[in-house]
C-alpha positions as CSV (number, residue, x, y, z in Angstrom):
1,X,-29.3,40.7,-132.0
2,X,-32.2,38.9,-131.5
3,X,-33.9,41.0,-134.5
4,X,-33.2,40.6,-138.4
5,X,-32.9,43.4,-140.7
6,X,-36.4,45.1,-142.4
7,X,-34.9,44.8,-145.7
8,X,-35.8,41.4,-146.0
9,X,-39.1,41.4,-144.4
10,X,-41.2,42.0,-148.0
11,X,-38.9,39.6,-149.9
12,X,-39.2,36.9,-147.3
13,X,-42.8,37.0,-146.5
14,X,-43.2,37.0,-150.2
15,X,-42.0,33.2,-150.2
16,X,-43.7,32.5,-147.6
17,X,-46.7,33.4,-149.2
18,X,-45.7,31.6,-152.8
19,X,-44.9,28.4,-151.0
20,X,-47.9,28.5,-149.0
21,X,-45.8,25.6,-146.7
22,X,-47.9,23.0,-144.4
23,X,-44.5,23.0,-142.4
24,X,-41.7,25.6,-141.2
25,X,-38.8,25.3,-139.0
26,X,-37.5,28.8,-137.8
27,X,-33.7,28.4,-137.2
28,X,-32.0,31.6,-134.9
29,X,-35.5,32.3,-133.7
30,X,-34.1,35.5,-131.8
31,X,-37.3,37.7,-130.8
32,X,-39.5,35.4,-132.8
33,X,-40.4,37.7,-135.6
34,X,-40.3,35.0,-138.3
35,X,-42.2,32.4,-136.4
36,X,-45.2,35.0,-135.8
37,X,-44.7,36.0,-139.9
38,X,-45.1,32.3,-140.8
39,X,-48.1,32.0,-138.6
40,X,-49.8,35.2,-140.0
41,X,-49.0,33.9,-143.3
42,X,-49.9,30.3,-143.5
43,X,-52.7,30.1,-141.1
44,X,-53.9,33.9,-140.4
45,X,-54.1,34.9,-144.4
46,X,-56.6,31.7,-144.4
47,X,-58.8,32.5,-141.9
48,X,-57.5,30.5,-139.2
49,X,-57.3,33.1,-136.6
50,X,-57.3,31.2,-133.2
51,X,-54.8,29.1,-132.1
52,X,-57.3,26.2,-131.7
53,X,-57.8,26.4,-135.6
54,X,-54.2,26.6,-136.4
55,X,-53.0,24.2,-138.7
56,X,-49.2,25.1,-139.9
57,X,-46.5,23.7,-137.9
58,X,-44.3,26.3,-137.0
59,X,-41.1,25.3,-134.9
60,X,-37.9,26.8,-134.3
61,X,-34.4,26.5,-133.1
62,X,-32.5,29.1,-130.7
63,X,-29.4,28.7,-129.1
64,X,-29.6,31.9,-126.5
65,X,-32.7,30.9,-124.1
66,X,-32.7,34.2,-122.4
67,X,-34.5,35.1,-125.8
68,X,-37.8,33.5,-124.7
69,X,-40.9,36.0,-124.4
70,X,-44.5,36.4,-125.1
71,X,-43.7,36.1,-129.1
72,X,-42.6,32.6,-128.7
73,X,-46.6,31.7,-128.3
74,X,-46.8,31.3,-131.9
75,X,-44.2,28.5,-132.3
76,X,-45.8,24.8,-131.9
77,X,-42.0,24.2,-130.6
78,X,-38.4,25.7,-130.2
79,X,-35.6,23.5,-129.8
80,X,-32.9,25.3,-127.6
81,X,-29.2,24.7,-128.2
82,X,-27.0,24.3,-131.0
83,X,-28.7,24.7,-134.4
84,X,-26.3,21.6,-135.9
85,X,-27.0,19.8,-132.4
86,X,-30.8,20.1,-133.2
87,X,-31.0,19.2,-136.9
88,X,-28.9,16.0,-136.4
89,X,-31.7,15.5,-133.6
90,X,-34.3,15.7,-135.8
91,X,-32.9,14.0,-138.7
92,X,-32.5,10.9,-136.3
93,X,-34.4,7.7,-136.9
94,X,-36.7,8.5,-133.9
95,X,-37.8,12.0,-135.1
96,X,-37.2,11.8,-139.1
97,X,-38.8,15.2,-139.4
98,X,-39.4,17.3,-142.6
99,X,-40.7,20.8,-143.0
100,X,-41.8,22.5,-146.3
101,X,-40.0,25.4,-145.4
102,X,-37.1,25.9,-143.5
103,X,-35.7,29.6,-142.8
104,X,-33.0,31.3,-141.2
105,X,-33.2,35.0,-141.2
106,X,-29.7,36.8,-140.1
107,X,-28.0,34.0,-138.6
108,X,-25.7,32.5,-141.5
109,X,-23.0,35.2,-140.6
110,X,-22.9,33.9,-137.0
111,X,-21.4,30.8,-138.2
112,X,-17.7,30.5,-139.6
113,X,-18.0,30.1,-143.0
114,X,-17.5,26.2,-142.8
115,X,-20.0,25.5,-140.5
116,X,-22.5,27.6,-142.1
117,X,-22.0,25.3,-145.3
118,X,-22.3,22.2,-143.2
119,X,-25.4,23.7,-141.4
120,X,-26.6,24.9,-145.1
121,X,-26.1,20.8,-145.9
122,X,-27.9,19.3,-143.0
123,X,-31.3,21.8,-143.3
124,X,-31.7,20.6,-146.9
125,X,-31.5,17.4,-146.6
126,X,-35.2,17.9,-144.0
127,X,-35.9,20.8,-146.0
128,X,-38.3,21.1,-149.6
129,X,-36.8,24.7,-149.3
130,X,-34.7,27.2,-147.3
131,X,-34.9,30.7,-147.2
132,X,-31.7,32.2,-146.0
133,X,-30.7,35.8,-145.7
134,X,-27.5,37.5,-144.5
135,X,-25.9,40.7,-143.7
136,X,-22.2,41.1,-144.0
137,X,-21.5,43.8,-141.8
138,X,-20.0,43.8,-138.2
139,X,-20.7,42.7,-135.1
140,X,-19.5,41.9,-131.8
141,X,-19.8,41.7,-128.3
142,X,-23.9,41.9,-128.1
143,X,-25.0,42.1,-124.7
144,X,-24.4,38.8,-123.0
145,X,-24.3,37.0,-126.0
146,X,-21.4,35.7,-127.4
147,X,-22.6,33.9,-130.6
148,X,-24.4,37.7,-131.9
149,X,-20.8,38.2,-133.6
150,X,-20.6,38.4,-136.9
151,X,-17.6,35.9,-138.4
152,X,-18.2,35.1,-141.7
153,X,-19.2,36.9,-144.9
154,X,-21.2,35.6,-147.7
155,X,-22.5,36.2,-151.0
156,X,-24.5,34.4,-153.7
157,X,-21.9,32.6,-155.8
158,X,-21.7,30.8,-152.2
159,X,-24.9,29.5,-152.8
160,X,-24.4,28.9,-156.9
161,X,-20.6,26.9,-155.8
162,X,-22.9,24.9,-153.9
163,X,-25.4,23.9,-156.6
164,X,-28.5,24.7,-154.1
165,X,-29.5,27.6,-155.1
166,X,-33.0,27.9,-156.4
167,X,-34.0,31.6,-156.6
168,X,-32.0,35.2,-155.5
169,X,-35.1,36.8,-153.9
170,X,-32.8,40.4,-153.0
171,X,-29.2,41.0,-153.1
172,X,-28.0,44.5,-152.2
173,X,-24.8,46.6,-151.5
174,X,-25.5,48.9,-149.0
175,X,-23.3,51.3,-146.9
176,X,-24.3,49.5,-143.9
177,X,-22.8,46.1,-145.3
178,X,-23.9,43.8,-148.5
179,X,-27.3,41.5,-147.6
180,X,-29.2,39.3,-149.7
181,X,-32.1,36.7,-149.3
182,X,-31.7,33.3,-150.8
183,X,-34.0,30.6,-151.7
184,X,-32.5,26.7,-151.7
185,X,-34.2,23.7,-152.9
186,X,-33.7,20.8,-150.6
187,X,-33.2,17.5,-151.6
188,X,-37.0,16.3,-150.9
């Protein structure tokens, strides 16, 4: 869905707010929640209310266009396609683009688990950090999207086999299905 799960609103805007980044890339921007709680974070919280005065770069990544709407105003850009697709793109030569803080909010279980570590791997390496949280419980057949399906699980010795793992920010059981919220120090 193209929503994330409250739980990890507090813990994640809490990072947001202790990294106080110049630069955040939104990956699964969905409704655009995350983009518009960078914004009000970064710029809003220091008194840069109007767009003009903005100074963050906020941009995201969405694979599902038919997402777009009036919350996608507060994104300087969204790249639409493949999340890989786009972070190859703008790891090329050309773009060579980093961002303080990368996040991906309720996407990693979209991804088989393989891809999701390759994915994981290719947003560090333009990433100081990424904030990544996940909900293992199911999903399928959302609307007329086919990549809402949940296919993978994951947990946070994932994230310790990986040796990226900075800071467990929440990890729960719930009857609902286990979530957490990770942070990840990039190689920057």
């Amino acid at each position: 869905m193209p929503t994330s799960d409250p739980r990890v609103i507090e813990a994640g805007c809490g990072e947001i707010i202790n990294l106080r980044p110049k630069s955040v890339l939104d990956i699964g921007v969905g409704y655009g929640k995350w983009g518009a709680l960078a914004r009000e974070y970064t710029d809003i919280w220091q008194s840069r209310f109007y767009k003009d005065e903005w100074e963050t770069i906020v941009e995201g990544i969405e694979i599902h266009e038919k997402y777009r709407n009036p919350m996608w105003g507060v994104y300087d850009y969204i790249y639409i396609g493949d999340a890989l697709e786009k972070i190859a793109h703008l790891r090329s030569s050309e773009q060579n683009r980093h961002f303080d803080l990368s996040i991906m909010m309720d996407v990693l279980e979209h991804f088989e688990k393989e891809a999701g570590k390759r994915l994981i791997t290719e947003v560090l390496k333009i990433s100081s950090y990424f904030l990544v949280s996940w909900c293992n419980s199911e999903q399928k057949d959302v609307r007329d999207n086919k990549h809402e399906d949940h296919v993978s699980t994951w947990d946070v010795s994932d994230f310790k086999n990986m040796g990226i793992l900075e800071k467990v920010v929440k990890n729960e059981k719930h009857f609902l299905g286990d979530w957490g919220i990770v942070l990840l120090k990039g190689k920057k």
